[in-house]
N, CA, C and O atoms as a printed pandas DataFrame, in Angstrom:
     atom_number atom_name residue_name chain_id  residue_number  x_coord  y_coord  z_coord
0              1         N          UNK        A               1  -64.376    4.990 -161.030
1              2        CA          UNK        A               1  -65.580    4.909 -160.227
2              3         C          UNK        A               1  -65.239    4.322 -158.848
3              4         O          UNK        A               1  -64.783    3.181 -158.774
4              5         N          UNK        A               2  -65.464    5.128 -157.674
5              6        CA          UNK        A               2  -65.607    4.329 -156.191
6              7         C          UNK        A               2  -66.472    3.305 -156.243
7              8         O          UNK        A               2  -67.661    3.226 -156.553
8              9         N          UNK        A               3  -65.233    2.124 -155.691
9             10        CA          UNK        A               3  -66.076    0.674 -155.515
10            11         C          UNK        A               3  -66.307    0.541 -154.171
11            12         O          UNK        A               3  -65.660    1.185 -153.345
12            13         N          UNK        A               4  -67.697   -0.711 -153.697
13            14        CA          UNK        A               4  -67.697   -0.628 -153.107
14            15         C          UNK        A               4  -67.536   -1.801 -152.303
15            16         O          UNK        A               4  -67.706   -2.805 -152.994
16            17         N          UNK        A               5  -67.154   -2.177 -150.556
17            18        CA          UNK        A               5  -66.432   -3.192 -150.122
18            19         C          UNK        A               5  -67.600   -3.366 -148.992
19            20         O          UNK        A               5  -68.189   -2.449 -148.419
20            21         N          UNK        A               6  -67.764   -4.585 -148.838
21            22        CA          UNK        A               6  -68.617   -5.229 -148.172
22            23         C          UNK        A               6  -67.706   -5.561 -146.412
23            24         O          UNK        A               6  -66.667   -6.159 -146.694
24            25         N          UNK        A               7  -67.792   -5.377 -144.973
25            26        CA          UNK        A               7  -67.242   -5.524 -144.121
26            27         C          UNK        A               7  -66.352   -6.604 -144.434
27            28         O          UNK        A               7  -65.128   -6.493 -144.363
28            29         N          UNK        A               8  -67.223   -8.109 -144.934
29            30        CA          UNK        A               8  -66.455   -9.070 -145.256
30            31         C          UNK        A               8  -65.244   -9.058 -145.628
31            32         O          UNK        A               8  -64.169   -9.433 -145.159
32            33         N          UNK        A               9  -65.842   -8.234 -147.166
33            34        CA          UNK        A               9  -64.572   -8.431 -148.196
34            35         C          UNK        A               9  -63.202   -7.181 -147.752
35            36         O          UNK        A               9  -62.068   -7.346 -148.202
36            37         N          UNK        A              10  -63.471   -6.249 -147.036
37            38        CA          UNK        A              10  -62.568   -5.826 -146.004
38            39         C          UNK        A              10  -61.777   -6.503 -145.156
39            40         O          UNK        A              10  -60.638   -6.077 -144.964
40            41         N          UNK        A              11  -62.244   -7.715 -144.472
41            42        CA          UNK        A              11  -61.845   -8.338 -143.697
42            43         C          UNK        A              11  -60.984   -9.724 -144.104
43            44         O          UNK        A              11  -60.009  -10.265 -143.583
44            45         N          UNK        A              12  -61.720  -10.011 -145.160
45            46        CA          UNK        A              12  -60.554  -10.846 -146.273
46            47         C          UNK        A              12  -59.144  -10.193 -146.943
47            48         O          UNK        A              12  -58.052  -10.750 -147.058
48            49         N          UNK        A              13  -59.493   -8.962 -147.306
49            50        CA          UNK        A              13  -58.271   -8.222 -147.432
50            51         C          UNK        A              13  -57.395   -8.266 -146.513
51            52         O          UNK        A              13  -56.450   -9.054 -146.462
52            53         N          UNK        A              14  -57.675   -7.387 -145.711
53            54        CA          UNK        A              14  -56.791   -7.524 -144.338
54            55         C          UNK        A              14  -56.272   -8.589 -144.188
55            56         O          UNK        A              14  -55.042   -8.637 -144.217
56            57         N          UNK        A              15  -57.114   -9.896 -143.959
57            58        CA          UNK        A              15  -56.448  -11.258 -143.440
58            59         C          UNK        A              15  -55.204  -11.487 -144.518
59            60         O          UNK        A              15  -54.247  -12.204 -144.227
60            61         N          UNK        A              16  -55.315  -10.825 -145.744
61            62        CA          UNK        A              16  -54.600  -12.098 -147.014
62            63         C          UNK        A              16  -53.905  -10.527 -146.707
63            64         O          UNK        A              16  -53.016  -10.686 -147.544
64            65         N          UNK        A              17  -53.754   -9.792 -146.417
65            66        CA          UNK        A              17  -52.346   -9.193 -146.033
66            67         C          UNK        A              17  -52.118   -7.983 -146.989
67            68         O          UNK        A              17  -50.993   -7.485 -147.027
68            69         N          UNK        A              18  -53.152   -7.468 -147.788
69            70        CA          UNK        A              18  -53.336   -6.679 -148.743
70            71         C          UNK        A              18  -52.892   -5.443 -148.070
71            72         O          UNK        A              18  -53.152   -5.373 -146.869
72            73         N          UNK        A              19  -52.208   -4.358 -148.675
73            74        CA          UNK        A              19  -51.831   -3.254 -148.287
74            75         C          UNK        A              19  -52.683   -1.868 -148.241
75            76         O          UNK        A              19  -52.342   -0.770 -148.679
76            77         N          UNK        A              20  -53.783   -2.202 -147.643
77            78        CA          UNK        A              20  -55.191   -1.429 -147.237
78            79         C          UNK        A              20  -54.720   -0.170 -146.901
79            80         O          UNK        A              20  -53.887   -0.428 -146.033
80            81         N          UNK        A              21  -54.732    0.798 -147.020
81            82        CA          UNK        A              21  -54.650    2.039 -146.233
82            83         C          UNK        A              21  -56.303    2.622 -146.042
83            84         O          UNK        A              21  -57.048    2.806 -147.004
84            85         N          UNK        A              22  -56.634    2.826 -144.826
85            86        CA          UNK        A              22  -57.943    2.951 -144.756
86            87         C          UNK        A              22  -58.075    4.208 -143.726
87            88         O          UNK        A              22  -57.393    4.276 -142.703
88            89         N          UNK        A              23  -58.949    5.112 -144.080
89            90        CA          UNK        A              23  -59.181    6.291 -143.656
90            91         C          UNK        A              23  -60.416    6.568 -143.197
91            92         O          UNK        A              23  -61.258    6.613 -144.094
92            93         N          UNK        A              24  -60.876    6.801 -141.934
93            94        CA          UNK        A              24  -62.223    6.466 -140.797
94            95         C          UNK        A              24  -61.976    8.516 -140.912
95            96         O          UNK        A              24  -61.134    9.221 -140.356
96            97         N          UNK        A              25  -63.368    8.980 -142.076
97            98        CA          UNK        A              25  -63.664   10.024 -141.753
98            99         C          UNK        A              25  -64.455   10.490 -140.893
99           100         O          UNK        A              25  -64.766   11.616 -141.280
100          101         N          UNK        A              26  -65.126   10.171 -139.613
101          102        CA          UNK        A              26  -65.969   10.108 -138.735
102          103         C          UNK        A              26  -64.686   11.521 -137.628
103          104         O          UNK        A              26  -63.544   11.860 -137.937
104          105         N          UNK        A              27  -65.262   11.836 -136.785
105          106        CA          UNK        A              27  -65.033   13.060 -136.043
106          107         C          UNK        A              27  -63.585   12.085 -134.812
107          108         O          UNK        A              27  -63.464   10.936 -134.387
108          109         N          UNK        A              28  -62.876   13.230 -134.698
109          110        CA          UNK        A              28  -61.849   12.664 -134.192
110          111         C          UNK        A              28  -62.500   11.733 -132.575
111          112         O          UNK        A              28  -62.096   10.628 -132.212
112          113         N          UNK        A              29  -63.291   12.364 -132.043
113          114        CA          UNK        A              29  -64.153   11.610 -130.668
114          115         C          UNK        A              29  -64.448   10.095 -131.198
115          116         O          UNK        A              29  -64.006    9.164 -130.523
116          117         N          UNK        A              30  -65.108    9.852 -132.267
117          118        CA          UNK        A              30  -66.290    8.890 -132.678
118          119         C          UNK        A              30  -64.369    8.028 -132.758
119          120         O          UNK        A              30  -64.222    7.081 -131.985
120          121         N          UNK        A              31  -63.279    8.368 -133.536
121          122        CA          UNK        A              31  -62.921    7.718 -133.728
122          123         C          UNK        A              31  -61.947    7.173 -133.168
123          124         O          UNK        A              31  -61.405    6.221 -133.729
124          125         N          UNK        A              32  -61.366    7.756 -131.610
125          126        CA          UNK        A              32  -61.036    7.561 -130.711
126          127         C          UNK        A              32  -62.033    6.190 -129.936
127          128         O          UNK        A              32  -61.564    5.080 -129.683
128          129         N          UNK        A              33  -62.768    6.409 -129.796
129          130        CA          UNK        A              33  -63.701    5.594 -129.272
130          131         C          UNK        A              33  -63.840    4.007 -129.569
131          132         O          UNK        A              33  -64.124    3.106 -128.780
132          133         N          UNK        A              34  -63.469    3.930 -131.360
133          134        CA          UNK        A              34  -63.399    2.773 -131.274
134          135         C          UNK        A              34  -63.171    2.632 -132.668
135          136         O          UNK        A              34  -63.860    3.563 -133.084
136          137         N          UNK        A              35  -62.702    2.134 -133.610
137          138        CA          UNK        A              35  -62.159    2.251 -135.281
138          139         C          UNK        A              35  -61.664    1.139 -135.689
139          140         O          UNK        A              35  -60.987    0.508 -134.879
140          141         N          UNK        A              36  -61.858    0.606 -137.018
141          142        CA          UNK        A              36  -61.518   -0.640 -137.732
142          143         C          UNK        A              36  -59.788   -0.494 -137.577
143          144         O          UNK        A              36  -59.143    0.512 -137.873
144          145         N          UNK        A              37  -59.258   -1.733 -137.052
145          146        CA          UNK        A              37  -57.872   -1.552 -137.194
146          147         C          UNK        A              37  -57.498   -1.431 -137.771
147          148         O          UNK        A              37  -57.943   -1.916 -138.811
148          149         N          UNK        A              38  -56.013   -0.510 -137.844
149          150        CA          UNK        A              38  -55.346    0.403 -138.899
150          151         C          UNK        A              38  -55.991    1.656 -139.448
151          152         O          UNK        A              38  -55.305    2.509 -140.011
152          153         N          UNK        A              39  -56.660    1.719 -139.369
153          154        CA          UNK        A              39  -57.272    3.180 -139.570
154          155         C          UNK        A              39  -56.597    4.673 -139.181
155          156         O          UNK        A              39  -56.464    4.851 -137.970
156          157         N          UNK        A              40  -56.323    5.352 -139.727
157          158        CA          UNK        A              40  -55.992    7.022 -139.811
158          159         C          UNK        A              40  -56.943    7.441 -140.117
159          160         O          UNK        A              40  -57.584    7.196 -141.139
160          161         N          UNK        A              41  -57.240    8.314 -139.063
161          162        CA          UNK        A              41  -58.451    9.497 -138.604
162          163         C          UNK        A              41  -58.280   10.723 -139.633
163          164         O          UNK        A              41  -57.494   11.619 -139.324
164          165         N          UNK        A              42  -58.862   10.780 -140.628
165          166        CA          UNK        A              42  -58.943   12.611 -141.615
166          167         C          UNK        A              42  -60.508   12.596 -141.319
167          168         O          UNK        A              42  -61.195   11.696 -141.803
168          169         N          UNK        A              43  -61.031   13.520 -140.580
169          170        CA          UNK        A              43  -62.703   13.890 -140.527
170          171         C          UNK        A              43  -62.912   13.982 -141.670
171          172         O          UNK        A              43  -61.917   13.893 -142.390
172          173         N          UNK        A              44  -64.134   14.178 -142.279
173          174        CA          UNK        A              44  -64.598   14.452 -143.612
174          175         C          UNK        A              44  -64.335   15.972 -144.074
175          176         O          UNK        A              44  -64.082   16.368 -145.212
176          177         N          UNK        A              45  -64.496   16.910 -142.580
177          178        CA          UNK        A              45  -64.415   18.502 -143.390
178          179         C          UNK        A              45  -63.263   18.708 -143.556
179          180         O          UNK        A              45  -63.002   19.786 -144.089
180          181         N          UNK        A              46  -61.846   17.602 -143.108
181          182        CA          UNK        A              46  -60.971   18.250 -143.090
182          183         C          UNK        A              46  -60.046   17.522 -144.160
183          184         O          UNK        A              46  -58.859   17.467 -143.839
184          185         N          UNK        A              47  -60.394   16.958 -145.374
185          186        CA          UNK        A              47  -60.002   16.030 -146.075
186          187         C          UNK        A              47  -59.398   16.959 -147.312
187          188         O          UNK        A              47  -58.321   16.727 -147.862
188          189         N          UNK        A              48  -60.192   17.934 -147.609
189          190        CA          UNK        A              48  -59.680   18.543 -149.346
190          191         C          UNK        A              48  -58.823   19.899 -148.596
191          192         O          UNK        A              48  -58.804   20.867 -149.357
192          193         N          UNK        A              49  -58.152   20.135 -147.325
193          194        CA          UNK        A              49  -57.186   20.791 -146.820
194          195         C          UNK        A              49  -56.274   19.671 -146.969
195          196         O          UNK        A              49  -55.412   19.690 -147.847
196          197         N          UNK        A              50  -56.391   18.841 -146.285
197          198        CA          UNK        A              50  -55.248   17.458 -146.091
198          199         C          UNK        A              50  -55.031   16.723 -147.425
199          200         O          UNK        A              50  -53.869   16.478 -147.751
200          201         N          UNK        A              51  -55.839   16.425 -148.064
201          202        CA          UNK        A              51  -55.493   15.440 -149.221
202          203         C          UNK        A              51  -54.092   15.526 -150.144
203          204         O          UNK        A              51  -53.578   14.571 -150.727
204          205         N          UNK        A              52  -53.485   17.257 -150.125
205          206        CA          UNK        A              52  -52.070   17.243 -151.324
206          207         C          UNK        A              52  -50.922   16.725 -149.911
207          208         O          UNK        A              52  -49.797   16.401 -150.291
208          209         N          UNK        A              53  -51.172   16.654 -148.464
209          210        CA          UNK        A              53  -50.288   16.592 -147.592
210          211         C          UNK        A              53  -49.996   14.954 -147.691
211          212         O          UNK        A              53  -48.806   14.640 -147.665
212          213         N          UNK        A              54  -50.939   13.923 -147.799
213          214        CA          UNK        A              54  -51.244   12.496 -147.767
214          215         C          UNK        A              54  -50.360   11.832 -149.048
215          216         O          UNK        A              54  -50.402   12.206 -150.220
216          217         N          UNK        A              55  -49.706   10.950 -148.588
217          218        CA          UNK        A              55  -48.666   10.362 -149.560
218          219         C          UNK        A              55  -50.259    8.981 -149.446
219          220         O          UNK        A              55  -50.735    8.478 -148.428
220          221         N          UNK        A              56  -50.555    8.823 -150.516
221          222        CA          UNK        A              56  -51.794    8.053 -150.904
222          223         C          UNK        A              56  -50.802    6.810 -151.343
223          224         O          UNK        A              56  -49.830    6.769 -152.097
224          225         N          UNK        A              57  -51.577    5.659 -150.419
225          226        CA          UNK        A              57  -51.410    3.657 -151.284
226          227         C          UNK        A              57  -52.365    3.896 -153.023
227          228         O          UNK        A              57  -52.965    4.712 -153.723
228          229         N          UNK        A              58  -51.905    2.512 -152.931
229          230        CA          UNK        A              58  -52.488    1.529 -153.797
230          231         C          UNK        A              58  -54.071    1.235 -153.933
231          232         O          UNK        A              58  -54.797    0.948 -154.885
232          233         N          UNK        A              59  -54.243    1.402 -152.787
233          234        CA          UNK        A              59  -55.878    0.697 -152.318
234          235         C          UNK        A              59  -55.942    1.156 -151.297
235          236         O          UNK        A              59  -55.339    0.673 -150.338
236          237         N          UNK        A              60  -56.802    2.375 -151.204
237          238        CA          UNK        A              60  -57.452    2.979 -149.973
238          239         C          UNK        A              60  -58.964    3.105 -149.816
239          240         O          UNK        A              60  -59.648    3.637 -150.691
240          241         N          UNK        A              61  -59.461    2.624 -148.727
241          242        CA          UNK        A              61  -60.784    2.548 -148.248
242          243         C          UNK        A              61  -61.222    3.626 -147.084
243          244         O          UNK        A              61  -60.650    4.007 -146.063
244          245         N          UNK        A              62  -62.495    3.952 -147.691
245          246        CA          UNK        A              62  -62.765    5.372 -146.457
246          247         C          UNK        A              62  -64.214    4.526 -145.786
247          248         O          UNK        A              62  -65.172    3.841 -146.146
248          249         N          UNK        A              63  -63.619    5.097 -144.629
249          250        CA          UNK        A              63  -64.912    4.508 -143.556
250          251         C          UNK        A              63  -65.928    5.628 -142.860
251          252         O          UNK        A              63  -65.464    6.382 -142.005
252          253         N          UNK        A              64  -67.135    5.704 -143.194
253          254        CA          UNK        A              64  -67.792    6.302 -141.924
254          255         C          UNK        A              64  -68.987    5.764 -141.141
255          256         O          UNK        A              64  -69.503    4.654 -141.271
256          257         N          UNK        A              65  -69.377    6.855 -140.211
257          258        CA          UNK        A              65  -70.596    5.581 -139.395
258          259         C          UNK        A              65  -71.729    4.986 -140.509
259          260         O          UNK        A              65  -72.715    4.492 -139.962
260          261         N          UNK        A              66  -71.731    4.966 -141.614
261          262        CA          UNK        A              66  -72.781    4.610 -142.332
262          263         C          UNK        A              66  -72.470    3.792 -143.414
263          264         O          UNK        A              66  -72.866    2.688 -143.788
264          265         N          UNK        A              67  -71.273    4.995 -144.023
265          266        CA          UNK        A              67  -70.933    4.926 -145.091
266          267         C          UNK        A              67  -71.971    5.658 -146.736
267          268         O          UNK        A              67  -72.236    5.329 -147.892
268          269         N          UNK        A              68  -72.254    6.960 -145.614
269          270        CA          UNK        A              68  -72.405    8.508 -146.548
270          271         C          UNK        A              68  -71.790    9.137 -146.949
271          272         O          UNK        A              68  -71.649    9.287 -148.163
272          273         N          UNK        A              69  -71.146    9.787 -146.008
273          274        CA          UNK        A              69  -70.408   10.478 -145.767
274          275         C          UNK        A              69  -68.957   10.547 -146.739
275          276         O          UNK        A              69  -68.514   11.328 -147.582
276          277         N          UNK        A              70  -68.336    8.803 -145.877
277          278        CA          UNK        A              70  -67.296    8.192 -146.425
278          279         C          UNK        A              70  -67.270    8.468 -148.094
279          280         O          UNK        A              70  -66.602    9.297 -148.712
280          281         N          UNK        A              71  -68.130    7.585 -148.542
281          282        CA          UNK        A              71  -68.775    7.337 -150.101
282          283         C          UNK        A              71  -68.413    8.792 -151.003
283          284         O          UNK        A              71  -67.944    8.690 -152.136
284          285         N          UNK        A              72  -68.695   10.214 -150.346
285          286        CA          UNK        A              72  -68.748   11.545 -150.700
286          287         C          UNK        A              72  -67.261   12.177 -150.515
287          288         O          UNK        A              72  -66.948   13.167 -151.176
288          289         N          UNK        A              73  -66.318   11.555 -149.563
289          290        CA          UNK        A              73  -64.910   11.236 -149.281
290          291         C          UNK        A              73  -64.152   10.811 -150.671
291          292         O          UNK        A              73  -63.453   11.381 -151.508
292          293         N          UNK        A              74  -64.567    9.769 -150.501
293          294        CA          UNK        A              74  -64.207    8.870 -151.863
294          295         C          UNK        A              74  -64.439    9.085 -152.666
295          296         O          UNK        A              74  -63.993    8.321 -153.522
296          297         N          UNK        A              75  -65.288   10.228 -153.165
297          298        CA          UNK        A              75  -65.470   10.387 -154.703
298          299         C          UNK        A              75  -64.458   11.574 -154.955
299          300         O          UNK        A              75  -63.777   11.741 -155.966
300          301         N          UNK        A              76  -64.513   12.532 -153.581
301          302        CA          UNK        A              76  -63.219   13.549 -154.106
302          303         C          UNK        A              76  -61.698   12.962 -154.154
303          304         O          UNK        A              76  -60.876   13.402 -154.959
304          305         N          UNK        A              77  -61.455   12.124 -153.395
305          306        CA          UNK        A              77  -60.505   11.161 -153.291
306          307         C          UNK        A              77  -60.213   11.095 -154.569
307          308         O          UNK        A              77  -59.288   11.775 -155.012
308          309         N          UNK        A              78  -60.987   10.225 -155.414
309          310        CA          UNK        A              78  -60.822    9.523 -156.308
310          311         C          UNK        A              78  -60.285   10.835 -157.503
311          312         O          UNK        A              78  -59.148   10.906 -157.969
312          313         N          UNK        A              79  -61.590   11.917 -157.854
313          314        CA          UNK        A              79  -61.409   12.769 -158.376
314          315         C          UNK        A              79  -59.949   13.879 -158.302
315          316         O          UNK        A              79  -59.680   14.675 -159.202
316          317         N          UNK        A              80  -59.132   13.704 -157.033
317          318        CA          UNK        A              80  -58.045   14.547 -157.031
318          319         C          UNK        A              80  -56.620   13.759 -158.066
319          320         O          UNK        A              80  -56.515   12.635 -158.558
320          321         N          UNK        A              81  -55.758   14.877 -158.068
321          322        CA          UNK        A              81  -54.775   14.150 -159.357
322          323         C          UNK        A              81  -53.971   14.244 -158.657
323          324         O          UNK        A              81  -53.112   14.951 -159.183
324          325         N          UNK        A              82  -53.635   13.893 -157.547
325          326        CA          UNK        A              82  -52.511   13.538 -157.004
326          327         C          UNK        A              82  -52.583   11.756 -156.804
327          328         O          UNK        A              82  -51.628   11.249 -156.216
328          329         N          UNK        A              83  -53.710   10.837 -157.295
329          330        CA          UNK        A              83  -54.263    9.451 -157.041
330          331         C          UNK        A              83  -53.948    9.135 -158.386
331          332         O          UNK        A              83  -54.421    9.765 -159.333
332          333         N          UNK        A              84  -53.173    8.190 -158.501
333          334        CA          UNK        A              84  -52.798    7.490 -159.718
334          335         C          UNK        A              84  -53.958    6.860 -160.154
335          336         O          UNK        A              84  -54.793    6.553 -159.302
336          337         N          UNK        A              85  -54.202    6.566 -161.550
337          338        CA          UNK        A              85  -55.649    6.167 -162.558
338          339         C          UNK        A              85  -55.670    4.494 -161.915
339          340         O          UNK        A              85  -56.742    3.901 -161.792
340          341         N          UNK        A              86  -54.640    3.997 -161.622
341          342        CA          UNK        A              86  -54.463    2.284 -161.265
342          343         C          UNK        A              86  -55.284    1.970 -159.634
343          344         O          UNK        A              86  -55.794    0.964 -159.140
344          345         N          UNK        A              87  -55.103    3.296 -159.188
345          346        CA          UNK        A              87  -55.326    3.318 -157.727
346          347         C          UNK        A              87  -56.819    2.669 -157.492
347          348         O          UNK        A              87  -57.747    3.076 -158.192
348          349         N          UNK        A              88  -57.027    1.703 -156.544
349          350        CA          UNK        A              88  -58.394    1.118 -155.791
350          351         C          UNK        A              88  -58.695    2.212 -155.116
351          352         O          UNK        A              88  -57.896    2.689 -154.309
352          353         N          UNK        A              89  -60.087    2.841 -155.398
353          354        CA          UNK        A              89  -60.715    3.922 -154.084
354          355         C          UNK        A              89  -61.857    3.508 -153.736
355          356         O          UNK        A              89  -62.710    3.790 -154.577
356          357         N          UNK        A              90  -62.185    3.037 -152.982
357          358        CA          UNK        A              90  -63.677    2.159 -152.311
358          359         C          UNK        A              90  -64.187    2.789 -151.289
359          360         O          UNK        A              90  -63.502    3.670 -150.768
360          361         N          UNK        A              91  -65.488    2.493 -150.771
361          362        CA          UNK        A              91  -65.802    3.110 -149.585
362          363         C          UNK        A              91  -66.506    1.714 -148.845
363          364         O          UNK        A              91  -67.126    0.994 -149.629
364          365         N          UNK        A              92  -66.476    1.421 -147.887
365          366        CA          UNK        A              92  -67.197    0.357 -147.038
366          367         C          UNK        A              92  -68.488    0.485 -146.759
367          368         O          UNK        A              92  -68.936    1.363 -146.021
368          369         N          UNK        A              93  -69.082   -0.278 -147.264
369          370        CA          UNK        A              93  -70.539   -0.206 -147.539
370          371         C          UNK        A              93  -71.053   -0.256 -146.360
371          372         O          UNK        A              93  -70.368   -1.016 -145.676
372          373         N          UNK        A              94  -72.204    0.314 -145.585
373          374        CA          UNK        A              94  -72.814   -0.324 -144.624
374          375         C          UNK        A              94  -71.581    0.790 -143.568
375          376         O          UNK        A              94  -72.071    1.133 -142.492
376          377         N          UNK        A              95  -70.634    1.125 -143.747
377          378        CA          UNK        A              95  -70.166    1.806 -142.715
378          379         C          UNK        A              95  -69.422    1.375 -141.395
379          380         O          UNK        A              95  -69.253    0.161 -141.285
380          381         N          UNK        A              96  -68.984    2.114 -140.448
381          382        CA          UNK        A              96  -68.789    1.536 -138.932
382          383         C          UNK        A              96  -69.897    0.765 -138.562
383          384         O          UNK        A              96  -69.702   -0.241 -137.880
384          385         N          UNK        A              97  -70.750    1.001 -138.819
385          386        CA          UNK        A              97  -72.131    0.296 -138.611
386          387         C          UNK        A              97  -72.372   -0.962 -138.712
387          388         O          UNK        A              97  -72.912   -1.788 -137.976
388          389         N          UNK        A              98  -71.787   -0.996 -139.954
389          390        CA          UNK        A              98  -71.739   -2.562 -140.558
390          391         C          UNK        A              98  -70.255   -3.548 -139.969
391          392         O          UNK        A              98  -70.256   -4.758 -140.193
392          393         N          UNK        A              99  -69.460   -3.117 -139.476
393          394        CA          UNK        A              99  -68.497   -3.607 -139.749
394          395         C          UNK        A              99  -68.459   -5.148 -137.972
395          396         O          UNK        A              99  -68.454   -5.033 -136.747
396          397         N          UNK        A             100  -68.453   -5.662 -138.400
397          398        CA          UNK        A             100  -68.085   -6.741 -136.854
398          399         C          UNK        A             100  -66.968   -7.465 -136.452
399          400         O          UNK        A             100  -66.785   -8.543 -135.887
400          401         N          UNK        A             101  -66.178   -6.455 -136.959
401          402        CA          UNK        A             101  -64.675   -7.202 -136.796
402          403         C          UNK        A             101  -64.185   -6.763 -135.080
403          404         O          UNK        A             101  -64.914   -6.382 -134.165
404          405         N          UNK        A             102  -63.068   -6.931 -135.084
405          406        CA          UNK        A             102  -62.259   -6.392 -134.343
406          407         C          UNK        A             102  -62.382   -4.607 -134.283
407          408         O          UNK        A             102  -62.627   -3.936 -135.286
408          409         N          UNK        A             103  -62.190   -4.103 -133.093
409          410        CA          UNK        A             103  -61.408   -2.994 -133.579
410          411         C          UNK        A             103  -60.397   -2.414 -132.601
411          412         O          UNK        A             103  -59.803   -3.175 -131.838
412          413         N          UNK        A             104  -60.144   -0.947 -132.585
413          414        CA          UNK        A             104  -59.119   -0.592 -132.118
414          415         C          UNK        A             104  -59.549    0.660 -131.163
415          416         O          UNK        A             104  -60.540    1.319 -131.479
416          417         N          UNK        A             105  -58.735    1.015 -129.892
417          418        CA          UNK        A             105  -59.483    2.392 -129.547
418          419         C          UNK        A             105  -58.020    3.063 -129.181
419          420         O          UNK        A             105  -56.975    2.418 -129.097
420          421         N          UNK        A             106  -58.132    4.270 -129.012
421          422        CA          UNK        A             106  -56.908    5.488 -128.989
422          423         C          UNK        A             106  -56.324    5.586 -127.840
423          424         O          UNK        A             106  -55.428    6.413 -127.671
């Protein structure tokens, strides 16, 4: 089941050094513009072309401006068999939207 991560508890990860791989499906513009650090850009339509190309972590989190989108990311995510059964697949609750950290631009 996709869990789900609160900006916070994103941001505690990160700090304690956790090996996040996090994926901002939002449109390559939106995510140029401005994106949770570390983030790799896969748009949402272009994810189940890309997904057998993606050497997938441990714990990957998908981001979008809401966290709809993302959430609908993450469930095929989760559902493909190239993602080991141990694997963390979360989506960030609340979205870019939610998030008040830092971020990064292109």
């Amino acid at each position: 089941m996709v869990e789900s991560l609160t900006a916070a508890q994103l941001q505690e990860r990160l700090r304690d050094g956790s090996d996040v791989q996090l994926i901002d499906t939002r449109t390559a513009t939106k995510f140029e513009a401005g994106h949770v650090p570390g983030a790799e850009n896969i748009p949402y339509p272009e994810l189940a072309e890309r997904i057998a190309d993606i050497e997938w972590g441990e714990e990957i989190v998908l981001v979008c401006e809401r966290g709809e989108s993302s959430l609908q990311a993450a469930r095929i995510l989760e559902s493909y068999e190239g993602i080991d059964e141990g694997t963390l697949v979360a989506n960030l609750e609340d979205g870019y939207e939610g998030w008040d950290g830092d971020l990064e631009t292109a």
